[in-house]
N, CA, C and O atoms as a GROMACS GRO file, in nm:
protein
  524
    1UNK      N    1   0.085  -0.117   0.000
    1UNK     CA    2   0.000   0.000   0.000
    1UNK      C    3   0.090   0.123   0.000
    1UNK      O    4   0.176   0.145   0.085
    2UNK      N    5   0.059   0.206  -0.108
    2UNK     CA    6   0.145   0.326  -0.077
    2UNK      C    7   0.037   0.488  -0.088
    2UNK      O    8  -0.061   0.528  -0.151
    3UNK      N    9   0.141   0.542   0.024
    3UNK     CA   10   0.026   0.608   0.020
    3UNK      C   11  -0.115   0.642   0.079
    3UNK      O   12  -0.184   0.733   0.033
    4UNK      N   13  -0.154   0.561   0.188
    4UNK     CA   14  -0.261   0.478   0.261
    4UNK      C   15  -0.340   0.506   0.136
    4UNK      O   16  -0.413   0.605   0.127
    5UNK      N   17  -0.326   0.428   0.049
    5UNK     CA   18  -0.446   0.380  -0.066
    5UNK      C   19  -0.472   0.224  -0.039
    5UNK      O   20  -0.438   0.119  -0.093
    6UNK      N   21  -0.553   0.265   0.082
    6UNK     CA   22  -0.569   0.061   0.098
    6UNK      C   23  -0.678   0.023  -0.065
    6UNK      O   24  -0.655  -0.075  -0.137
    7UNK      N   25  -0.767   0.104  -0.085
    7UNK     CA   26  -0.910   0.002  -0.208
    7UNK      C   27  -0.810  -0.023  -0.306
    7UNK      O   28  -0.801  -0.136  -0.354
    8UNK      N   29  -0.704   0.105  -0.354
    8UNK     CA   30  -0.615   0.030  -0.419
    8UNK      C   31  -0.531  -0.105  -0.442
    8UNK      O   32  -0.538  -0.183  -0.537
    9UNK      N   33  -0.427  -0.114  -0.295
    9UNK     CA   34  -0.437  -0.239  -0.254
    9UNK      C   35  -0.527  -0.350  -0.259
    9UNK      O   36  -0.516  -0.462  -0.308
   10UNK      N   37  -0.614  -0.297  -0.200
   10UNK     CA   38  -0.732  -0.470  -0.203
   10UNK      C   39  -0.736  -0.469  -0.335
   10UNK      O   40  -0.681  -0.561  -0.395
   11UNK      N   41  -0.790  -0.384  -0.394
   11UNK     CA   42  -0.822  -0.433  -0.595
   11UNK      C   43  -0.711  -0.460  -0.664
   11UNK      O   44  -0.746  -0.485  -0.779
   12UNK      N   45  -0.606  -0.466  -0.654
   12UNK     CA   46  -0.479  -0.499  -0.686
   12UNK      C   47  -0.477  -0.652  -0.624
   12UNK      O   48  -0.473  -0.754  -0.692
   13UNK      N   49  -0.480  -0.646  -0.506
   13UNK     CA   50  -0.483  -0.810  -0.431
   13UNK      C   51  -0.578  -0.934  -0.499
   13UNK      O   52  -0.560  -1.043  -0.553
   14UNK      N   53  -0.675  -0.857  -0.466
   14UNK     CA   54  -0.804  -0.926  -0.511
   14UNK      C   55  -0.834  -0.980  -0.643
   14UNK      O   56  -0.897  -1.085  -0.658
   15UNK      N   57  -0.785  -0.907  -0.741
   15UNK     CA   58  -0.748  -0.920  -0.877
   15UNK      C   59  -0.629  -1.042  -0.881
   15UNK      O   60  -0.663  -1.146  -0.937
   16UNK      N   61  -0.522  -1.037  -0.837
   16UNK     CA   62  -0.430  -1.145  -0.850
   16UNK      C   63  -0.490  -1.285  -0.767
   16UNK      O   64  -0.449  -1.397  -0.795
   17UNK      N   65  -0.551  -1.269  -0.704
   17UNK     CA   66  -0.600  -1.395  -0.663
   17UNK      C   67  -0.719  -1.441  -0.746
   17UNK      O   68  -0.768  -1.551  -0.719
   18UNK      N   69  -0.779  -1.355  -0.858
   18UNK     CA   70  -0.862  -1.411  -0.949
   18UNK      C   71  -0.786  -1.418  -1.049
   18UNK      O   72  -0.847  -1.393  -1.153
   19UNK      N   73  -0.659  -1.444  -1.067
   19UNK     CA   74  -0.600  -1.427  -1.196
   19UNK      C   75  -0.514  -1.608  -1.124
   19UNK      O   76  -0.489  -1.715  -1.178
   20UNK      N   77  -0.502  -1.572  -1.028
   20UNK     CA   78  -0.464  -1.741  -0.973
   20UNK      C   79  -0.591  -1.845  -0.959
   20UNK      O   80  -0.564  -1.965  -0.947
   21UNK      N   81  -0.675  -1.818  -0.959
   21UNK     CA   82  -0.783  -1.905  -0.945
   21UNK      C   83  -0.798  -1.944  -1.116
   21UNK      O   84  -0.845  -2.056  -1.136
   22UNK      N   85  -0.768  -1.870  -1.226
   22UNK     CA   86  -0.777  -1.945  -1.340
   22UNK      C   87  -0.672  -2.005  -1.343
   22UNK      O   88  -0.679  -2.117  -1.392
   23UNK      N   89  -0.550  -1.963  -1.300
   23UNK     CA   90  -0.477  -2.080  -1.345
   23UNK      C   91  -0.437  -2.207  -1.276
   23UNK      O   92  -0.407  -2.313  -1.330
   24UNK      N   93  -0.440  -2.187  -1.188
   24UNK     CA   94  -0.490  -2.318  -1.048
   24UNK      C   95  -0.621  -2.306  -0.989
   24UNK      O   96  -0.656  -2.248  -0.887
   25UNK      N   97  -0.723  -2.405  -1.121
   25UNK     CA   98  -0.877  -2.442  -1.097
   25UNK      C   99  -0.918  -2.508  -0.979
   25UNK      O  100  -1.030  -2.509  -0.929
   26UNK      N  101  -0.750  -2.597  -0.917
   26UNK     CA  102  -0.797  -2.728  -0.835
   26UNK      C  103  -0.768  -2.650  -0.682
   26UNK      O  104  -0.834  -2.709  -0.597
   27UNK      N  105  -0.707  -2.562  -0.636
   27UNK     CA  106  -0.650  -2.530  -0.533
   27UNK      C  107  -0.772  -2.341  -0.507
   27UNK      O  108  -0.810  -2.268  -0.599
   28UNK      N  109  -0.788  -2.328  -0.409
   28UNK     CA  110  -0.816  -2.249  -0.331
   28UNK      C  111  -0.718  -2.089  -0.378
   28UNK      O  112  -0.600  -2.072  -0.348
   29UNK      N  113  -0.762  -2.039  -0.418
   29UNK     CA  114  -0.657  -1.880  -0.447
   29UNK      C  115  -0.585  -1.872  -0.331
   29UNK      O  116  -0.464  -1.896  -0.337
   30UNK      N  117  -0.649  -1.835  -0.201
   30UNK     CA  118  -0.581  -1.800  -0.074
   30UNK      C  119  -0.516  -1.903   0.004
   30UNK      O  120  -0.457  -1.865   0.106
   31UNK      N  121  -0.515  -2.042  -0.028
   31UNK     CA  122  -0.423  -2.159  -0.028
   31UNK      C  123  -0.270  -2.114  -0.067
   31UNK      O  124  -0.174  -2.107   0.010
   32UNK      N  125  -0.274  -2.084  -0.226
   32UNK     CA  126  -0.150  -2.032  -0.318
   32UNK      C  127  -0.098  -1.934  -0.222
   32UNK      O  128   0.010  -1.941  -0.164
   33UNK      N  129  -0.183  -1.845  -0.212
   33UNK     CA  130  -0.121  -1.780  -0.108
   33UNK      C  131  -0.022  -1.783   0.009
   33UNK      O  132   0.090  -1.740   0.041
   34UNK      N  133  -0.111  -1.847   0.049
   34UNK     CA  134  -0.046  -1.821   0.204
   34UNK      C  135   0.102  -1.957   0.200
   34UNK      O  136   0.187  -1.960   0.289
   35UNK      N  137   0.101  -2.056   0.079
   35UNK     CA  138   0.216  -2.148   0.065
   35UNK      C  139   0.273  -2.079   0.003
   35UNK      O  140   0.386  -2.122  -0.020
   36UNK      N  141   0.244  -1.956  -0.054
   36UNK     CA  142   0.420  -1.911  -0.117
   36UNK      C  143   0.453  -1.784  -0.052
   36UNK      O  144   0.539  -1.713  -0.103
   37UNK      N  145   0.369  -1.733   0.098
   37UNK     CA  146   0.447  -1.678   0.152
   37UNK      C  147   0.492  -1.771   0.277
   37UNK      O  148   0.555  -1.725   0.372
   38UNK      N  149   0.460  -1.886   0.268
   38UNK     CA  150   0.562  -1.967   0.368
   38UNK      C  151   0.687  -2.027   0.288
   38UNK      O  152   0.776  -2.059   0.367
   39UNK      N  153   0.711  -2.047   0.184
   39UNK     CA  154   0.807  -2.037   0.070
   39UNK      C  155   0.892  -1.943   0.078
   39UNK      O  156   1.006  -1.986   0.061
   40UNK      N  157   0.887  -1.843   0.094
   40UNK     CA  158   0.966  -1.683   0.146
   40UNK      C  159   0.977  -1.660   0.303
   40UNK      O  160   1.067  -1.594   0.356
   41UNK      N  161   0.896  -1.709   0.356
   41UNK     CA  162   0.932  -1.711   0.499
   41UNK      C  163   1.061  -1.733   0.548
   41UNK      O  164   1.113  -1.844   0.539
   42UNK      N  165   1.129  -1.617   0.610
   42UNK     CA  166   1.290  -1.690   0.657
   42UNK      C  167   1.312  -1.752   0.780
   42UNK      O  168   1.244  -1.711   0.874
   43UNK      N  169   1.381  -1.829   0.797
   43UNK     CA  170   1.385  -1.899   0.978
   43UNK      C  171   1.483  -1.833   1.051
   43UNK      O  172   1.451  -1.798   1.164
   44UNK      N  173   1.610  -1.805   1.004
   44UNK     CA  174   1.739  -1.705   1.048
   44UNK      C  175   1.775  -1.613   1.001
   44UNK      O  176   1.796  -1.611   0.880
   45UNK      N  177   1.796  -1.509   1.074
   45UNK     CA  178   1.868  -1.382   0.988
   45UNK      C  179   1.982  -1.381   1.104
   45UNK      O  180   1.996  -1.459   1.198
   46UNK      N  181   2.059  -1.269   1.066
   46UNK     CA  182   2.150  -1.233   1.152
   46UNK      C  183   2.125  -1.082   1.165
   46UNK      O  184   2.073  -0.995   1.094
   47UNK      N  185   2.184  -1.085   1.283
   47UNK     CA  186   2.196  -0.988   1.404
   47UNK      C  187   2.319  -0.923   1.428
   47UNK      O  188   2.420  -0.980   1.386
   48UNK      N  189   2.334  -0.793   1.501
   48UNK     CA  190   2.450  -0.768   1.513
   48UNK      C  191   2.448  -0.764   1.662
   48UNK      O  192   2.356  -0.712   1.726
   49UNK      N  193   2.576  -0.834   1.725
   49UNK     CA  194   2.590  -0.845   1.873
   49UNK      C  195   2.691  -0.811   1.885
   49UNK      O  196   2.782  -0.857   1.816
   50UNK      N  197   2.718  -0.689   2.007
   50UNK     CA  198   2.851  -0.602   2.052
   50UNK      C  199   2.881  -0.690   2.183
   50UNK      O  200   2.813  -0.704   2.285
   51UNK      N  201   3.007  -0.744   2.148
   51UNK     CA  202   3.116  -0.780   2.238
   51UNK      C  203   3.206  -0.709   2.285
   51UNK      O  204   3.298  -0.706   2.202
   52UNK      N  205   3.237  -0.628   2.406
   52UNK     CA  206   3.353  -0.583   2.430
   52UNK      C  207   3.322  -0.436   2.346
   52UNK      O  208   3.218  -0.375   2.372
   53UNK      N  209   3.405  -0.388   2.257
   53UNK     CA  210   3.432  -0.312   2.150
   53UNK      C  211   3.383  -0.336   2.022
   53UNK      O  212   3.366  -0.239   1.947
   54UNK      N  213   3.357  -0.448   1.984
   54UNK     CA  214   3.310  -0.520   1.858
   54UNK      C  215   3.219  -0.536   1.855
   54UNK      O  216   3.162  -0.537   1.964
   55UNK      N  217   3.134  -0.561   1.726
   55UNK     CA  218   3.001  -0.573   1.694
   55UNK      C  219   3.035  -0.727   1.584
   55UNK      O  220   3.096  -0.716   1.478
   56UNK      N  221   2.984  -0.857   1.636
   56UNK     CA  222   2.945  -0.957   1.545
   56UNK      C  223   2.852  -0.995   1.485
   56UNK      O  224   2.749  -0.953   1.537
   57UNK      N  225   2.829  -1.072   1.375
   57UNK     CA  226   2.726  -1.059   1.323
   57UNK      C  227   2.655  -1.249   1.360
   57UNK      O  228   2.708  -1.359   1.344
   58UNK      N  229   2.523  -1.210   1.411
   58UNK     CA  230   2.505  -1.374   1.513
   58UNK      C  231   2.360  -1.405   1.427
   58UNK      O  232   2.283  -1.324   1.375
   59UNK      N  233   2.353  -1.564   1.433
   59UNK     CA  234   2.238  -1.589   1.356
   59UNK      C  235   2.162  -1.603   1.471
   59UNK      O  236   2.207  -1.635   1.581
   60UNK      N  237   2.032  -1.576   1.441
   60UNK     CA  238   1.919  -1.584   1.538
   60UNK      C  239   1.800  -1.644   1.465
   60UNK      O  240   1.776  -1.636   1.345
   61UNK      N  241   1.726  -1.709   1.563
   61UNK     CA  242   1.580  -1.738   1.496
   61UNK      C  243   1.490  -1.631   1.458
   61UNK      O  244   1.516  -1.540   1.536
   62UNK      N  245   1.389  -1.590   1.372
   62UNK     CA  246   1.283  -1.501   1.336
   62UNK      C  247   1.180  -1.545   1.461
   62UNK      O  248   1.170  -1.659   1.507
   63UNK      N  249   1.122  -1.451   1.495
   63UNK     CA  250   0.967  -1.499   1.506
   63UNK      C  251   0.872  -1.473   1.423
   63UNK      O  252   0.881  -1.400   1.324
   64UNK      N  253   0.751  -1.548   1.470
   64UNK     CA  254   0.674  -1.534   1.328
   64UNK      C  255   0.615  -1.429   1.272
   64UNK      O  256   0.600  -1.427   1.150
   65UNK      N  257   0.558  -1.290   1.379
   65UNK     CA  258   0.525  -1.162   1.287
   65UNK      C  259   0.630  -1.171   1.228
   65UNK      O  260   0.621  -1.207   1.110
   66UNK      N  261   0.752  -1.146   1.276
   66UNK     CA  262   0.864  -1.068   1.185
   66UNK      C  263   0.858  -1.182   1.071
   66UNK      O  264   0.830  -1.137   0.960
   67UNK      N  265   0.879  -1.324   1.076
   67UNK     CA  266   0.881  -1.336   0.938
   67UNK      C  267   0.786  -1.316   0.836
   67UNK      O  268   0.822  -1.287   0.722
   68UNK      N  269   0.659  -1.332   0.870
   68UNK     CA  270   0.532  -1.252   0.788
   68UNK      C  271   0.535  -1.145   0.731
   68UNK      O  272   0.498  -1.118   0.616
   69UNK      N  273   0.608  -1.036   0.863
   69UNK     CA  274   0.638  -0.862   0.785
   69UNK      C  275   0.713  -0.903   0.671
   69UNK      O  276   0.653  -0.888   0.565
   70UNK      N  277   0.850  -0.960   0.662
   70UNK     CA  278   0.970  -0.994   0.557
   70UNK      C  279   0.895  -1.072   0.482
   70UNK      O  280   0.875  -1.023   0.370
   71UNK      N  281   0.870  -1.126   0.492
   71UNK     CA  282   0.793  -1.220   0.338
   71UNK      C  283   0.736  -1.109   0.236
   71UNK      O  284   0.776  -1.079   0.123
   72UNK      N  285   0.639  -1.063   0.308
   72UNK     CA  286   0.497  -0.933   0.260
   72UNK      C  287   0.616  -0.853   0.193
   72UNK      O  288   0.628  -0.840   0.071
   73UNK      N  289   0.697  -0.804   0.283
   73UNK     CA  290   0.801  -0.689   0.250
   73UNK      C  291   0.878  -0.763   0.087
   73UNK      O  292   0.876  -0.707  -0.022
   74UNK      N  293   0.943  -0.903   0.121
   74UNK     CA  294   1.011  -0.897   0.007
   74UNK      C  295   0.942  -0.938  -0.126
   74UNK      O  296   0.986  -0.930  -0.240
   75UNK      N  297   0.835  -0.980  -0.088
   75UNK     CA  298   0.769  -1.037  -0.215
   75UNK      C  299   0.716  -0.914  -0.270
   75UNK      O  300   0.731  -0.892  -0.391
   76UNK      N  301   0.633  -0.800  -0.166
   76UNK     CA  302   0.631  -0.646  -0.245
   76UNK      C  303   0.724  -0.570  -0.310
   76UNK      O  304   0.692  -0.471  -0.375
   77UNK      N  305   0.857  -0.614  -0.296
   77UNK     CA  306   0.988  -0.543  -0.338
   77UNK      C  307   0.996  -0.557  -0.505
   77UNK      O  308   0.997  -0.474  -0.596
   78UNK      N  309   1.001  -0.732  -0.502
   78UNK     CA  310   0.997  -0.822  -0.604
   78UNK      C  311   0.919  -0.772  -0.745
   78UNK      O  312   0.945  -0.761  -0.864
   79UNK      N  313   0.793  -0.745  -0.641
   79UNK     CA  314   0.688  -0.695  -0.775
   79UNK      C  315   0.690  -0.578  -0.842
   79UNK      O  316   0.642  -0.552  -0.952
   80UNK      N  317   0.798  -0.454  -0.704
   80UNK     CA  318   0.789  -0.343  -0.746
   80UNK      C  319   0.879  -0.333  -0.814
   80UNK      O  320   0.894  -0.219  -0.859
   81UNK      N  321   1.004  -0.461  -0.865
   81UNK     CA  322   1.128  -0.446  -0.921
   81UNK      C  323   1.113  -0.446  -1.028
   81UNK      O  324   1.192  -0.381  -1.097
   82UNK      N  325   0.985  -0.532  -1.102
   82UNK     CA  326   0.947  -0.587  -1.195
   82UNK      C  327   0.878  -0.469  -1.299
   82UNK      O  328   0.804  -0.402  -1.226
   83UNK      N  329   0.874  -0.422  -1.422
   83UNK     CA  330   0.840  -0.366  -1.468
   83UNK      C  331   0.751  -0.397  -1.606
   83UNK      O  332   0.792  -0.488  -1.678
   84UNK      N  333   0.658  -0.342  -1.634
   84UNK     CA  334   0.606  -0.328  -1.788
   84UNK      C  335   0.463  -0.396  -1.783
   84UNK      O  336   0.400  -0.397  -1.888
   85UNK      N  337   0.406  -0.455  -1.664
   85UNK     CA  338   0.289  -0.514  -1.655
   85UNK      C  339   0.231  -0.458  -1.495
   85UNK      O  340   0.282  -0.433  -1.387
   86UNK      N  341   0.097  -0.457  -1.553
   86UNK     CA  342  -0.004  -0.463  -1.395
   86UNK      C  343   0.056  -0.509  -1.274
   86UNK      O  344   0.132  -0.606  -1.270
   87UNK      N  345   0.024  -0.446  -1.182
   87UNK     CA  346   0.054  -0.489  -1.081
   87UNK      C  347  -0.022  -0.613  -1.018
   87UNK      O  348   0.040  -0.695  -0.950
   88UNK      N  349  -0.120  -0.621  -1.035
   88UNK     CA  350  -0.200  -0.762  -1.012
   88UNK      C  351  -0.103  -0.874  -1.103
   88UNK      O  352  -0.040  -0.959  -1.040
   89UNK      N  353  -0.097  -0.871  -1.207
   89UNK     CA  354  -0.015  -0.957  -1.288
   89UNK      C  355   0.089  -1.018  -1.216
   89UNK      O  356   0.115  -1.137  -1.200
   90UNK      N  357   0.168  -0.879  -1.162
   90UNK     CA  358   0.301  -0.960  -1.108
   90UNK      C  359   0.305  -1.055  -1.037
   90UNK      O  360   0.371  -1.160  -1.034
   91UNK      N  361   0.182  -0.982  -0.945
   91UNK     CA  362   0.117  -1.062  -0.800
   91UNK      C  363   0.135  -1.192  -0.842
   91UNK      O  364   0.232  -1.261  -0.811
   92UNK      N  365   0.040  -1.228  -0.914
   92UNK     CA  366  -0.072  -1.330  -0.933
   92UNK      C  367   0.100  -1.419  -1.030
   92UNK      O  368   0.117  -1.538  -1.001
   93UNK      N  369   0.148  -1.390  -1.075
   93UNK     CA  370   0.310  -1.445  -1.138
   93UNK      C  371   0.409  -1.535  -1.023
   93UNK      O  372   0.458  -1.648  -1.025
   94UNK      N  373   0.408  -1.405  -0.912
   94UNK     CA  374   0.498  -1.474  -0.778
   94UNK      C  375   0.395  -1.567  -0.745
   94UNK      O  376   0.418  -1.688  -0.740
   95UNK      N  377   0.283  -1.519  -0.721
   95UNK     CA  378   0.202  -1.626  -0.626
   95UNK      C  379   0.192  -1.781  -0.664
   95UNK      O  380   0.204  -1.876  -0.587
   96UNK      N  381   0.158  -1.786  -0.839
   96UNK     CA  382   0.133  -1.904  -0.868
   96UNK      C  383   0.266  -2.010  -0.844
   96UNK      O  384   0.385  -1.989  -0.821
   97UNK      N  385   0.197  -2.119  -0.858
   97UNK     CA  386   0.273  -2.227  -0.804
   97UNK      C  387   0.390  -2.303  -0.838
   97UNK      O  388   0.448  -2.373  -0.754
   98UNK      N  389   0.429  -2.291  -0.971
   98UNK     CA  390   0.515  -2.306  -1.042
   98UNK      C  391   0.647  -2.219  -1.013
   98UNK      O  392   0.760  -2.268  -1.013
   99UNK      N  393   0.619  -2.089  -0.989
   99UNK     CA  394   0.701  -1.957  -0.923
   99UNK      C  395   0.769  -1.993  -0.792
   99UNK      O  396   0.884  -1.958  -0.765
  100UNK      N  397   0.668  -2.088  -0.684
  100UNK     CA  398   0.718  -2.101  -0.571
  100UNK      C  399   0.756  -2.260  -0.529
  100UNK      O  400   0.724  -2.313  -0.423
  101UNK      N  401   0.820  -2.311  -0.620
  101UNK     CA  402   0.839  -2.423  -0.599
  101UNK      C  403   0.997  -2.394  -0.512
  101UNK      O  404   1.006  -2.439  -0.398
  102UNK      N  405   1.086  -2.338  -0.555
  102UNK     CA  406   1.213  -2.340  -0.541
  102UNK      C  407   1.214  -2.193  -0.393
  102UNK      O  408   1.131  -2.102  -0.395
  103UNK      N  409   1.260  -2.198  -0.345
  103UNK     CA  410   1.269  -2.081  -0.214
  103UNK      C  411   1.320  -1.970  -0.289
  103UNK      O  412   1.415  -1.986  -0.366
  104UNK      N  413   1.267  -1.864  -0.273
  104UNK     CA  414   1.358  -1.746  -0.275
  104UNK      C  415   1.466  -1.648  -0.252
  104UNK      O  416   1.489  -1.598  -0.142
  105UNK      N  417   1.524  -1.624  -0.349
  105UNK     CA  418   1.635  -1.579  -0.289
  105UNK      C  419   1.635  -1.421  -0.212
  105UNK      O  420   1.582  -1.316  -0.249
  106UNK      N  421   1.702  -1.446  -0.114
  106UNK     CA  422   1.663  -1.364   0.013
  106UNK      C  423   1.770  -1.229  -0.008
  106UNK      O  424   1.875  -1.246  -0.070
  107UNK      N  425   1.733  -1.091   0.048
  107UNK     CA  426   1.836  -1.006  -0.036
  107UNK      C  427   2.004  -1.006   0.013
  107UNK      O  428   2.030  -1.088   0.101
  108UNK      N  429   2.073  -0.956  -0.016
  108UNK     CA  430   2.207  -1.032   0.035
  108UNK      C  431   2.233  -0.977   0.178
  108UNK      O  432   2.196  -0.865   0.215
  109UNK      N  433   2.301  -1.070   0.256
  109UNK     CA  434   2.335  -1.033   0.400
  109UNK      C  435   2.463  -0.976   0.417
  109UNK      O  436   2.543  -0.974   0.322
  110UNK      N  437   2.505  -0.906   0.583
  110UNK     CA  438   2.621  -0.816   0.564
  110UNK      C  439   2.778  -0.950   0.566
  110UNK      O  440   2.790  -0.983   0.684
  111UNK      N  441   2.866  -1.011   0.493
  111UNK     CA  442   2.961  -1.074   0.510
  111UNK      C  443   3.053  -1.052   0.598
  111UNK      O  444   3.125  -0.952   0.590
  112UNK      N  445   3.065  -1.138   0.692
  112UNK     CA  446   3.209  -1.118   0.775
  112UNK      C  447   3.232  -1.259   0.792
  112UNK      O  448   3.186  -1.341   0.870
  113UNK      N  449   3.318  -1.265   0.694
  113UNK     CA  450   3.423  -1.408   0.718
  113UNK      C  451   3.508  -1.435   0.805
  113UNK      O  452   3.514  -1.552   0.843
  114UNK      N  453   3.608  -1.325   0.869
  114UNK     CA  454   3.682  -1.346   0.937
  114UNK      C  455   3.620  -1.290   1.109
  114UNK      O  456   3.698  -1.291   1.205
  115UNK      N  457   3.484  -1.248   1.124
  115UNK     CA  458   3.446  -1.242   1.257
  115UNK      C  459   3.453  -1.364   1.361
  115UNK      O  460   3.526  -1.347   1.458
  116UNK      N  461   3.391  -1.474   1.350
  116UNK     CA  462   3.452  -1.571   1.490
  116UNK      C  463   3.592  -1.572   1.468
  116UNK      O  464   3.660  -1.588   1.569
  117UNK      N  465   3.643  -1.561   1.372
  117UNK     CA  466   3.825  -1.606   1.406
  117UNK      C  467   3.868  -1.470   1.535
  117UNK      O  468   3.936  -1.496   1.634
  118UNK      N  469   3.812  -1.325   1.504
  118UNK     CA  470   3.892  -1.306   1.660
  118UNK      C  471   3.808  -1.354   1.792
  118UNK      O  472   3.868  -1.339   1.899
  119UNK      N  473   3.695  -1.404   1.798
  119UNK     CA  474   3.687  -1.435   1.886
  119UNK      C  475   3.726  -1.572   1.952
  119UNK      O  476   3.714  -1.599   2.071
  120UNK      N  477   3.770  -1.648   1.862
  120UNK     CA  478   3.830  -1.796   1.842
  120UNK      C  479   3.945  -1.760   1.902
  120UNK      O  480   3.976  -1.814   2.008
  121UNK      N  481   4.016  -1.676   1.852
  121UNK     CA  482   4.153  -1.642   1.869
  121UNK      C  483   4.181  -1.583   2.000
  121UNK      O  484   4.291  -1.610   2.047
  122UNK      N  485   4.111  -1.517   2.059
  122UNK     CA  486   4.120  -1.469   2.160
  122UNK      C  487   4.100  -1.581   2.292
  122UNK      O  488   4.162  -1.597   2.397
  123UNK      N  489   4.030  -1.621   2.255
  123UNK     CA  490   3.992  -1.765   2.373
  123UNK      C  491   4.104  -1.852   2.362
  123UNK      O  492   4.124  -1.903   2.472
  124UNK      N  493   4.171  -1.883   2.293
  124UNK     CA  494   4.291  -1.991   2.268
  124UNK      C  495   4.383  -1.934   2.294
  124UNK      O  496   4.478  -2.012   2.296
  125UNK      N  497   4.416  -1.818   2.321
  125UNK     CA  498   4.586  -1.738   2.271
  125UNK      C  499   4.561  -1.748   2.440
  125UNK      O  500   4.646  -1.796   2.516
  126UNK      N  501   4.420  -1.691   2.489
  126UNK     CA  502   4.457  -1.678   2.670
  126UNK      C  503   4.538  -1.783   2.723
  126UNK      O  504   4.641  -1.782   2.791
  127UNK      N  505   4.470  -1.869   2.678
  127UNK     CA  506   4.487  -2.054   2.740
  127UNK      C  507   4.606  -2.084   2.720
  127UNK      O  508   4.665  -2.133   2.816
  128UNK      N  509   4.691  -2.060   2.572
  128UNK     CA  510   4.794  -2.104   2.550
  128UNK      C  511   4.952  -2.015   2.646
  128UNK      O  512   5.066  -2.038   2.685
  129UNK      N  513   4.862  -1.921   2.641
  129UNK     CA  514   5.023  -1.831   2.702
  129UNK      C  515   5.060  -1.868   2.874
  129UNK      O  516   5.171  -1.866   2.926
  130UNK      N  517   4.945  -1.895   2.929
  130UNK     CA  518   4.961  -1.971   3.078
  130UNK      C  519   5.022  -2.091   3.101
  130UNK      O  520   5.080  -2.104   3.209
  131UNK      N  521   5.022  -2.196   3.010
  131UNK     CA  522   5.058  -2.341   2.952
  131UNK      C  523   5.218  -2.351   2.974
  131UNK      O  524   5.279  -2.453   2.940
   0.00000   0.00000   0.00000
């Protein structure tokens, strides 16, 4: 919704779920649904946790609003990335079932390869220099 234009929204929504109901006759529109935003649903993200002076980056579990918000969020991103057709179209494109067979790819996370090594390093170097 942008804008608080929710009728927009709904007729945009509402429309892609009649544009999924022709093409999956046998399944429920709001079925499609709600399995391909559990398809996008993430289980871990990471976090940033300050140690000391440092900030690491730690995987954590989602809970489930938050993964609902992120699903909604990235699958709206998706559609808004997409250009040259209706917006119901796009919808009704991600949603169908063929689209959500394979998981989505999630947008990229911040890399730190070498973060547990100082904290690895630090725990071992104590131990070793007393020895």
């Amino acid at each position: 919704m942008h804008d608080g234009k929710k009728s927009v929204a709904q007729n945009v929504f509402y429309d892609a779920l009649e544009i999924v109901r022709k093409r999956v006759p046998d399944k429920e529109p709001i079925e499609v649904f709600t399995q391909a935003l559990e398809h996008v649903k993430p289980s871990i993200e990471v976090r940033s946790k300050r140690v000391g002076g440092a900030a690491y980056q730690v995987p954590m579990q989602v809970n489930r609003t938050r993964q609902q918000s992120l699903a909604i969020r990235w699958v709206l991103m998706a559609i808004r990335e997409k250009k040259g057709r209706p917006t119901a179209q796009k919808l009704a494109d991600d949603l169908s079932p063929r689209s959500t067979r394979r998981r989505r790819r999630e947008p990229p996370r911040k890399r730190t390869p070498y973060g547990g090594r100082q904290i690895r390093h630090s725990r071992t170097s104590r131990g070793s220099e007393n020895n």
